[in-house]
C-alpha positions in Angstrom: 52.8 38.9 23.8 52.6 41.2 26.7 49.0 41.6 28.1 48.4 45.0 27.1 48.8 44.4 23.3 46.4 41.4 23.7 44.2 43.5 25.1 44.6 46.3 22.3 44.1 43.6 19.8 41.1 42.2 21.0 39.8 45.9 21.3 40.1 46.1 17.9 38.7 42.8 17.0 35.6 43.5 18.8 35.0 47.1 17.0 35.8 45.9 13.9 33.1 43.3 14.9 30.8 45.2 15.7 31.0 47.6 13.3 30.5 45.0 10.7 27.7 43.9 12.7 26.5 47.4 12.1 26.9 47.9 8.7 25.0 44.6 7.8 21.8 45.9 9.8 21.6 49.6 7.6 21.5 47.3 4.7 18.7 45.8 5.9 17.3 48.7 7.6 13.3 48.4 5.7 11.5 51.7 6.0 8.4 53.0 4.8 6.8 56.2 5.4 3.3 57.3 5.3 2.4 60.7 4.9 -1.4 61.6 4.4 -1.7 59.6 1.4 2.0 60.1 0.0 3.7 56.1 1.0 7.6 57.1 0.3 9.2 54.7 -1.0 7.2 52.9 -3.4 9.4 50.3 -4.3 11.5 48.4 -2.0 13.6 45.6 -2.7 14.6 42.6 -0.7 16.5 39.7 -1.0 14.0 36.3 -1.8 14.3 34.1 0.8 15.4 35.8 3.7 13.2 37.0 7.0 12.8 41.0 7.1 11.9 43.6 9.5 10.0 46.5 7.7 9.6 49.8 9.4 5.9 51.5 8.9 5.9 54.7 10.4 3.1 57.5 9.9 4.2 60.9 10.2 0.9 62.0 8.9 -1.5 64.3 10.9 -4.6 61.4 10.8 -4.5 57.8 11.6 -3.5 55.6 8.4 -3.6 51.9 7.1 -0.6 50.1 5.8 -2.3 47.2 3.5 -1.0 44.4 1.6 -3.3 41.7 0.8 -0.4 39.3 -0.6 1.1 39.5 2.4 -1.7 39.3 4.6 -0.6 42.6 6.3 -3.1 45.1 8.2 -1.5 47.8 10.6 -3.6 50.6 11.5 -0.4 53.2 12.5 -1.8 56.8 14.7 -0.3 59.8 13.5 3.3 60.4 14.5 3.4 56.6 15.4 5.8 53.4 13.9 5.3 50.0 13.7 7.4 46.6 13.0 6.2 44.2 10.9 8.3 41.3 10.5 8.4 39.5 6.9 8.4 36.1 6.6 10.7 34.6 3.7 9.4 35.8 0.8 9.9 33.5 -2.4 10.7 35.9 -5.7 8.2 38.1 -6.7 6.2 41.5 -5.9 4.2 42.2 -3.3 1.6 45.4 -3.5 0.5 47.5 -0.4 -1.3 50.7 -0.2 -1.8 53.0 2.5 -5.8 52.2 2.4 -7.1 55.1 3.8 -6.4 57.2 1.1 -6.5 54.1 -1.5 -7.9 56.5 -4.2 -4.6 58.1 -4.6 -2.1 57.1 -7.1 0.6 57.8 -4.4 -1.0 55.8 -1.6 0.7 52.6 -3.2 3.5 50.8 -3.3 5.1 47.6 -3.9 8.2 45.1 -2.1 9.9 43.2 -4.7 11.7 40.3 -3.6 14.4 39.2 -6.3 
């Protein structure tokens, strides 16, 4: 095979790869948003078993609190601010948090659901 359709063919392999690669990480792209008391989404659901990074960000004007007693969580985000939180394994089951500054609210709340 000459050297320049090697080449082309491991061009492709490698953007095929990597958009794979790609495609597997939007999947497991975990976001939540906190918005002066409004958490969006309130359910998320994860695979059981299996390590997670969740997104907190806070595009609220005031400071808020991303809480989950379960999961032994306490983040204090600043306004306009995102955080990582990595998840350990988590075995099946749900898993409240609430955005405690504004706990009061029904829409401060939400829940991870590990299936």
């Amino acid at each position: 095979m000459p050297l320049t359709k090697r080449l082309g063919a491991a061009a492709a392999l490698s953007i095929a790869t990597l958009l794979a690669a790609g495609a597997v990480s939007a999947e497991q792209a975990l976001v939540v948003t906190l918005h002066d008391g409004v958490v969006t989404p309130q359910k998320i659901e994860v695979p059981a078993g299996k390590a997670q990074v969740l997104t907190v960000k806070n595009t609220g004007k005031a400071a808020a609190e991303f809480e989950s007693k379960r999961l032994r969580i306490e983040k204090i985000i600043a306004p306009g601010k995102t955080v990582e939180i990595k998840l350990r394994p988590l075995p099946a089951g749900t898993y409240p948090f609430v955005e405690e500054f504004h706990e009061d609210q029904p829409t401060a709340r939400g829940e991870i659901v590990a299936k």
